[in-house]
OpenMM code with the backbone's topology and positions (N, CA, C; nanometers):
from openmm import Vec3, app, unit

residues = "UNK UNK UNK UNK UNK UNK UNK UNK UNK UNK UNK UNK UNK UNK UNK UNK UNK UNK UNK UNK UNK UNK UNK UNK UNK UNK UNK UNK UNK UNK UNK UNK UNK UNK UNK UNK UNK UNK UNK UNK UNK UNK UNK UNK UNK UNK UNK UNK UNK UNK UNK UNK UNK UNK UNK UNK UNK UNK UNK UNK UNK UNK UNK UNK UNK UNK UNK UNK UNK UNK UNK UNK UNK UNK UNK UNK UNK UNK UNK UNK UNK UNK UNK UNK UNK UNK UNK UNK UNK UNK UNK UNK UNK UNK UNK UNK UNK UNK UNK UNK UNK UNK UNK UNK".split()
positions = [
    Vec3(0.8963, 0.5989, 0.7206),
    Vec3(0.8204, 0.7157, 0.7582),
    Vec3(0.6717, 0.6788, 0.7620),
    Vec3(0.5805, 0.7124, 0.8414),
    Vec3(0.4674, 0.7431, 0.9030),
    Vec3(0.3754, 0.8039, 0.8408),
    Vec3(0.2827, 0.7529, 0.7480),
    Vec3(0.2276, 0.8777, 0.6385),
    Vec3(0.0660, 0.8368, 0.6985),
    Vec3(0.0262, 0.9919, 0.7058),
    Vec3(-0.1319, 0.9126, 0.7411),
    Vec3(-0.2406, 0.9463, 0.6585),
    Vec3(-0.3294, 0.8427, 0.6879),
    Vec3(-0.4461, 0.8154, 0.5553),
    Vec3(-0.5227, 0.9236, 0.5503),
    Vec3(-0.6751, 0.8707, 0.5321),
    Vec3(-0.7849, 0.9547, 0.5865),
    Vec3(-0.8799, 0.9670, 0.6753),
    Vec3(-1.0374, 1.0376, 0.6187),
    Vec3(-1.0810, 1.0383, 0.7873),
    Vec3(-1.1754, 0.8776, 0.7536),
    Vec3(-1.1426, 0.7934, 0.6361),
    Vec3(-1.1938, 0.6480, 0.6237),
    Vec3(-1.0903, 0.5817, 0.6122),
    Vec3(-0.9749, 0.5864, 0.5220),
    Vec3(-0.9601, 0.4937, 0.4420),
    Vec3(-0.7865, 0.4943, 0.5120),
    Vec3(-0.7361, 0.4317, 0.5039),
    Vec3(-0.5813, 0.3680, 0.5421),
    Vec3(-0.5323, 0.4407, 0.3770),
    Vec3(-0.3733, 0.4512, 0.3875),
    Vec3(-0.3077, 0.4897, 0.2701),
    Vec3(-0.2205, 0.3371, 0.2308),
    Vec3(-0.2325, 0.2892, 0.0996),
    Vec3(-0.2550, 0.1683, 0.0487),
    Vec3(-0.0668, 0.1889, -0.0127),
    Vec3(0.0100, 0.0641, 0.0036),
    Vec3(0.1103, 0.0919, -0.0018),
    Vec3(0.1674, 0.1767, -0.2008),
    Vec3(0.1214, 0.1108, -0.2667),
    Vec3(0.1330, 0.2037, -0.3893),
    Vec3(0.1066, 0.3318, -0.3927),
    Vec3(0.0458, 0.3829, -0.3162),
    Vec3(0.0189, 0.5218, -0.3132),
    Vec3(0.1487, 0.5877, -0.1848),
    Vec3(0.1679, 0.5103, -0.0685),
    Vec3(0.2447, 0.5744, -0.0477),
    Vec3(0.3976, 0.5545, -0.0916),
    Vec3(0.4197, 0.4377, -0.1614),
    Vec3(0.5523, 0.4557, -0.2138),
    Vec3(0.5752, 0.5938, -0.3342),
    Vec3(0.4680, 0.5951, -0.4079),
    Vec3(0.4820, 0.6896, -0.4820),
    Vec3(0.4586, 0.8751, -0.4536),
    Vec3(0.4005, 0.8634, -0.3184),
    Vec3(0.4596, 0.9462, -0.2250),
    Vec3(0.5786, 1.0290, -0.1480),
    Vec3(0.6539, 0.8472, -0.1296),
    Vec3(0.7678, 0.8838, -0.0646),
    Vec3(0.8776, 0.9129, -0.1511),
    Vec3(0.8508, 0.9026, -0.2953),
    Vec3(0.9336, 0.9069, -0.3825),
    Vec3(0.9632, 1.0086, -0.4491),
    Vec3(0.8683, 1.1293, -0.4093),
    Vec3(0.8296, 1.2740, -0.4662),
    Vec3(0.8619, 1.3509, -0.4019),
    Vec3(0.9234, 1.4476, -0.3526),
    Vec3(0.9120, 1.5447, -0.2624),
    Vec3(0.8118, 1.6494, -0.2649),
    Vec3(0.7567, 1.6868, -0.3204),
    Vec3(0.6576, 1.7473, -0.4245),
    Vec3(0.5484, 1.7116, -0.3696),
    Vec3(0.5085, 1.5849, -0.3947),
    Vec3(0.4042, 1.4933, -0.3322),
    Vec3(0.4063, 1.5075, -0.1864),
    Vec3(0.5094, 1.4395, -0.1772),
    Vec3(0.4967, 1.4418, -0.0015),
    Vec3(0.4957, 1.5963, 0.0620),
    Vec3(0.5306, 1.6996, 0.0033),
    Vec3(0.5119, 1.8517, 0.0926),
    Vec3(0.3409, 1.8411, 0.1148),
    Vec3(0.3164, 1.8169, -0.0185),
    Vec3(0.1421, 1.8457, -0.0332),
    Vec3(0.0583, 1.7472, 0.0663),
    Vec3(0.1050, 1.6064, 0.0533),
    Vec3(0.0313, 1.5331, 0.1147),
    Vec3(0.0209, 1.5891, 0.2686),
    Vec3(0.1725, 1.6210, 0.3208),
    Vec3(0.1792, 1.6624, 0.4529),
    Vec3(0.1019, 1.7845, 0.5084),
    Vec3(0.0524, 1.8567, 0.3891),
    Vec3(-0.0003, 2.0163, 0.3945),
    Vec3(-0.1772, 1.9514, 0.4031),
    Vec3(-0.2273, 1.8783, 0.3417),
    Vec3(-0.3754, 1.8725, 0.2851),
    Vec3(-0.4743, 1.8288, 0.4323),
    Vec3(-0.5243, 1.8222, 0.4158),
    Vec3(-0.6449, 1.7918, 0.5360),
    Vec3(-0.6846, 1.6329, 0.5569),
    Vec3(-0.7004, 1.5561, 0.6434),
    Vec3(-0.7429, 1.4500, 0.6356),
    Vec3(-0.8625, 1.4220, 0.5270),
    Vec3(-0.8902, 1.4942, 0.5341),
    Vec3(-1.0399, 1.4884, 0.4690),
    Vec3(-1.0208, 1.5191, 0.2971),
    Vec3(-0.9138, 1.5696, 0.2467),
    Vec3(-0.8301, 1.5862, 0.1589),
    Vec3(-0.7919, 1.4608, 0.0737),
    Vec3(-0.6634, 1.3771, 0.1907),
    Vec3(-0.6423, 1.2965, 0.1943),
    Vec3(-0.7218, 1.1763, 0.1765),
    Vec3(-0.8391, 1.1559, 0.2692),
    Vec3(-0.9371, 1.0658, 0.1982),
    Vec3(-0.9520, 1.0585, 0.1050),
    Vec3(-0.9686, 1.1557, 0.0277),
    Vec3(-1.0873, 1.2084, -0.1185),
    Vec3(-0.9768, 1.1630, -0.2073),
    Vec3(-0.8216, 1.1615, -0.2281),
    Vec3(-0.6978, 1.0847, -0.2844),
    Vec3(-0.6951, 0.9444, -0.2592),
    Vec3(-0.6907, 0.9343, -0.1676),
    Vec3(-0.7103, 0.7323, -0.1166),
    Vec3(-0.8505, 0.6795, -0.2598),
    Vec3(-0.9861, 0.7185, -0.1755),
    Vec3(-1.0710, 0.7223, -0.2427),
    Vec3(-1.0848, 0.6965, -0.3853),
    Vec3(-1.0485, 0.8064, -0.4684),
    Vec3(-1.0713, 0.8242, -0.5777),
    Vec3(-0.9866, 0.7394, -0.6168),
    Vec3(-0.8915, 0.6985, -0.5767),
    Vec3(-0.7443, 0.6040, -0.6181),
    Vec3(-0.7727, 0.4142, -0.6205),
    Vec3(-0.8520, 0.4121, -0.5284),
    Vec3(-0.8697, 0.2457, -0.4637),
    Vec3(-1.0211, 0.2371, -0.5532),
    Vec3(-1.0986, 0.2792, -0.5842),
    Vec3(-1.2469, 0.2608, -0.6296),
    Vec3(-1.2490, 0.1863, -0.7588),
    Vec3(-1.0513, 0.2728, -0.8563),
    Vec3(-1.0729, 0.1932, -0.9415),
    Vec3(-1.1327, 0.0567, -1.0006),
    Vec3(-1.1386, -0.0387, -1.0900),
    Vec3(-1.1842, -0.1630, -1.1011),
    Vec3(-1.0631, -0.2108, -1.1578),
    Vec3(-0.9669, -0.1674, -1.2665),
    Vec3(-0.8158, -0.2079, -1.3328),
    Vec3(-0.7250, -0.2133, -1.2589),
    Vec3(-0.6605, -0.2505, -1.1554),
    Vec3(-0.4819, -0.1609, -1.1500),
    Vec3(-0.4377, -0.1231, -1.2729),
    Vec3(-0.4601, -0.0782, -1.3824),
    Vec3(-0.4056, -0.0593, -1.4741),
    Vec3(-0.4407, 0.0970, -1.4900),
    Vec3(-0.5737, 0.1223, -1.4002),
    Vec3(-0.6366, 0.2540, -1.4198),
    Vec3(-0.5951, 0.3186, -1.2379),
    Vec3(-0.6032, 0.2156, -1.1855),
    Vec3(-0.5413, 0.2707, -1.0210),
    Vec3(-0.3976, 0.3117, -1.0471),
    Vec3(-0.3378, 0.2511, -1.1121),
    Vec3(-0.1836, 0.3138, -1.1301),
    Vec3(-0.1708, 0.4473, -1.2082),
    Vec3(-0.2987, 0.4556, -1.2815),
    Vec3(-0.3376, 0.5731, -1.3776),
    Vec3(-0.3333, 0.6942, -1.2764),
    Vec3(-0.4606, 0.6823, -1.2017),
    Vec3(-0.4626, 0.7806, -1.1037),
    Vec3(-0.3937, 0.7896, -1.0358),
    Vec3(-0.2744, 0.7340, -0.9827),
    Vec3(-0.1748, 0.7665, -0.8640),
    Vec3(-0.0805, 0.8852, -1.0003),
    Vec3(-0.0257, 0.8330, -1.1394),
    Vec3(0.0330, 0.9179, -1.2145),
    Vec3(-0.0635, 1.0578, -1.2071),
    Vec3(-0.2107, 1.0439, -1.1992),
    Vec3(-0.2226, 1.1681, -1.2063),
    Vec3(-0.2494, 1.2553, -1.1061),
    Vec3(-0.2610, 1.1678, -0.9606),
    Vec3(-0.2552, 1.2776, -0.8463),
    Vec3(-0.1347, 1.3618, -0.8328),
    Vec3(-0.0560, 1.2256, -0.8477),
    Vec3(0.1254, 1.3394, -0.8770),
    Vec3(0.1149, 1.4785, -0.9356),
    Vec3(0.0607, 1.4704, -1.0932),
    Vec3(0.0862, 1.5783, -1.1732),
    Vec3(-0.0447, 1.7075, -1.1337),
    Vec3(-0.1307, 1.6575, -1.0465),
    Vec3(-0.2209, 1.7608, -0.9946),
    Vec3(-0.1335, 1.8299, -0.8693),
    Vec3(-0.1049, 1.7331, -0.7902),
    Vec3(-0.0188, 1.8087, -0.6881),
    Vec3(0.0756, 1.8582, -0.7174),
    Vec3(0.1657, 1.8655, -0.8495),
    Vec3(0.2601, 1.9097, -0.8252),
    Vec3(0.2006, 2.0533, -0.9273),
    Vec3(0.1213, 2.0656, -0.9366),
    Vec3(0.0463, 2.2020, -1.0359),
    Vec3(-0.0053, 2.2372, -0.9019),
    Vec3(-0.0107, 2.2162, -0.7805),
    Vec3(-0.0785, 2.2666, -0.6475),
    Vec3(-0.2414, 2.2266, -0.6326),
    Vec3(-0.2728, 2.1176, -0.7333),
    Vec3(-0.3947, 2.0974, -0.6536),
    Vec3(-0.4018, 2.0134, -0.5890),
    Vec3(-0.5345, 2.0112, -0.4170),
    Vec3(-0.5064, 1.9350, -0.3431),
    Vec3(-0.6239, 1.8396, -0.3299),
    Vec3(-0.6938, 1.8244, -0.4472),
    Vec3(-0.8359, 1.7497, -0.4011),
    Vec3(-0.8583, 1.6932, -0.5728),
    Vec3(-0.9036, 1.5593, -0.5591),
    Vec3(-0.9111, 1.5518, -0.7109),
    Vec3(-1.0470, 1.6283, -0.7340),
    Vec3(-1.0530, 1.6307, -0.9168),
    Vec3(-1.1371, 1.7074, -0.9348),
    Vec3(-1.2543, 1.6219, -1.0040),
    Vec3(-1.3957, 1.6810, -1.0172),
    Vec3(-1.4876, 1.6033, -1.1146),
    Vec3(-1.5352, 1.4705, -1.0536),
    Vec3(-1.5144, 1.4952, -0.9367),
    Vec3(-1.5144, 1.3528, -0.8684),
    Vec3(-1.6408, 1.3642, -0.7605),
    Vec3(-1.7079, 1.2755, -0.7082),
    Vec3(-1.8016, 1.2477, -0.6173),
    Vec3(-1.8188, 1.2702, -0.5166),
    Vec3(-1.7423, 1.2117, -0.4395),
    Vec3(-1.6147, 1.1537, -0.3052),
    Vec3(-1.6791, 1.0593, -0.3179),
    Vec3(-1.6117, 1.0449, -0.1365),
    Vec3(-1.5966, 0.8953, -0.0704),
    Vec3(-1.7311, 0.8538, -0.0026),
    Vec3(-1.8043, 0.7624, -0.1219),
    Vec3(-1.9095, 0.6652, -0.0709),
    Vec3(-1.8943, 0.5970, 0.0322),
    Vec3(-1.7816, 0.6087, 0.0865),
    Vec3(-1.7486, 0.5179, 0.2076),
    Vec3(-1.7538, 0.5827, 0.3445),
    Vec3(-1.7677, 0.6810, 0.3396),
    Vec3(-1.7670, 0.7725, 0.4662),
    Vec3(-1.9706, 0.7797, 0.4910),
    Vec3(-1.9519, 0.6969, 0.6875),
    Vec3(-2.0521, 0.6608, 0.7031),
    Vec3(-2.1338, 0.8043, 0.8440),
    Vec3(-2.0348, 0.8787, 0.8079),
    Vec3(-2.0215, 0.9838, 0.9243),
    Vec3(-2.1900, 1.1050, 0.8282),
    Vec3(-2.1663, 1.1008, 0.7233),
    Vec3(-2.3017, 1.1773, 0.6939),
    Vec3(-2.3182, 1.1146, 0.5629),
    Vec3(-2.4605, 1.1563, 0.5281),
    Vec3(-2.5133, 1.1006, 0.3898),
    Vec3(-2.5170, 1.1836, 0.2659),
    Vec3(-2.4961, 1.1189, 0.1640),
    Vec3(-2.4510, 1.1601, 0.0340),
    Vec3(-2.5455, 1.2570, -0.0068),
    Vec3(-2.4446, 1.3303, -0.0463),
    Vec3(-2.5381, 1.4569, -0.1079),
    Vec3(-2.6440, 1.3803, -0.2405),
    Vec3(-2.7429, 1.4858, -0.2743),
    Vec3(-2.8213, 1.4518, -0.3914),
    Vec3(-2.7503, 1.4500, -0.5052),
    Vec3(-2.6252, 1.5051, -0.5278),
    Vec3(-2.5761, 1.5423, -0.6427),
    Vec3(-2.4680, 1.4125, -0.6760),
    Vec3(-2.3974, 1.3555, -0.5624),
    Vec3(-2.3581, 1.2271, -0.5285),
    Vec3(-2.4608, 1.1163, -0.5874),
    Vec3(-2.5590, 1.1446, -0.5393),
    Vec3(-2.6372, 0.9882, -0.5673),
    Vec3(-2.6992, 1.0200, -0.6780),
    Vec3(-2.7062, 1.1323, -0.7256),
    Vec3(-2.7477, 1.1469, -0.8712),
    Vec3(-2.6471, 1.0656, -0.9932),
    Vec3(-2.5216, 1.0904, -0.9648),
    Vec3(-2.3973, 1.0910, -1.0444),
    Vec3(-2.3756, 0.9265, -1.0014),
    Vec3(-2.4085, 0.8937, -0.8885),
    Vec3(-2.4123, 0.7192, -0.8526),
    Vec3(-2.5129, 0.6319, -0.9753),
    Vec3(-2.6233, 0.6661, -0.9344),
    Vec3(-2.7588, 0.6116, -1.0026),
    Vec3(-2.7281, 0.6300, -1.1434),
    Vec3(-2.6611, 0.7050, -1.1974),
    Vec3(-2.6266, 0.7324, -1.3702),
    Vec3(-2.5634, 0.6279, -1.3577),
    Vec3(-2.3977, 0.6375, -1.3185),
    Vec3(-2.3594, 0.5356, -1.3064),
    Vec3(-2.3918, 0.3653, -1.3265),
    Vec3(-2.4905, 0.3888, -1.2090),
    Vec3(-2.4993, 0.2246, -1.2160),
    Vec3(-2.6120, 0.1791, -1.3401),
    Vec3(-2.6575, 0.2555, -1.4018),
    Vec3(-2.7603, 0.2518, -1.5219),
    Vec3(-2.6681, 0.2381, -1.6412),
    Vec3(-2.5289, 0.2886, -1.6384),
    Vec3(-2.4603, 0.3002, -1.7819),
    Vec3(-2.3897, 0.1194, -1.8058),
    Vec3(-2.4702, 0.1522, -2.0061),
    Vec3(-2.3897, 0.0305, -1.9785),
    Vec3(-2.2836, -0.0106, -2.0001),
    Vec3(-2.1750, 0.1068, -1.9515),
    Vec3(-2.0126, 0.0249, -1.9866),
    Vec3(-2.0083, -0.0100, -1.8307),
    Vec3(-2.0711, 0.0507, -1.7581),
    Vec3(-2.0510, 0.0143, -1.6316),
    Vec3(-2.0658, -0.1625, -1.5752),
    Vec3(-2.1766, -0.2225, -1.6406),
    Vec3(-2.2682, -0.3013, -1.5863),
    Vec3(-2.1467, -0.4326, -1.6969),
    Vec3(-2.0217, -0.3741, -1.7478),
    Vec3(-1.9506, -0.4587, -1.7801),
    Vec3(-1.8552, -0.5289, -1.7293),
] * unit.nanometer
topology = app.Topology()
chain = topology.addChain("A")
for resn in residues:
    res = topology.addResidue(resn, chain)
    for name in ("N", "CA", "C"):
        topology.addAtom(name, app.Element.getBySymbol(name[0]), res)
């Protein structure tokens, strides 16, 4: 089956096996917006662990299957070159790159 990404990012095969493996998952994925969909890719691939990327695929599951369709607390996708990051984005970036568990 044919699952499609977002309005950046391709859907990375761990995410869609654990997709195709849900029904649950897959109603939602099929329901959400490309732009939706990105913001899941996204938040999923940015990790730095697979140990924490496999984290977040367990927890997009258990958001979608509670009906939410967008992760939450999250930024977006730095990767989308179509408009520029909000202030509140590059605020939450610039912390970021100043912290130092980050710079580990």
């Amino acid at each position: 089956m044919i699952l499609p990404g977002g309005v950046v990012h391709d859907l990375p095969d761990d995410m869609k096996r654990a997709i195709l493996a849900d029904k649950k998952m897959l109603a939602v994925w099929q329901d959400i917006s490309p732009l939706a969909r990105n913001e899941w890719i996204c938040w999923t691939i940015s990790c730095a662990k697979p140990e924490t990327r496999a984290k977040h695929i367990v927890v997009m599951r258990d958001k979608m299957h509670k009906g939410e369709r967008r992760p939450c607390c999250w930024v977006g996708c730095t990767h989308r070159t179509d408009k520029p990051l909000s202030r509140s984005a590059q605020w939450v970036l610039s912390k970021q790159a100043k912290s130092p568990a980050r710079a580990q």
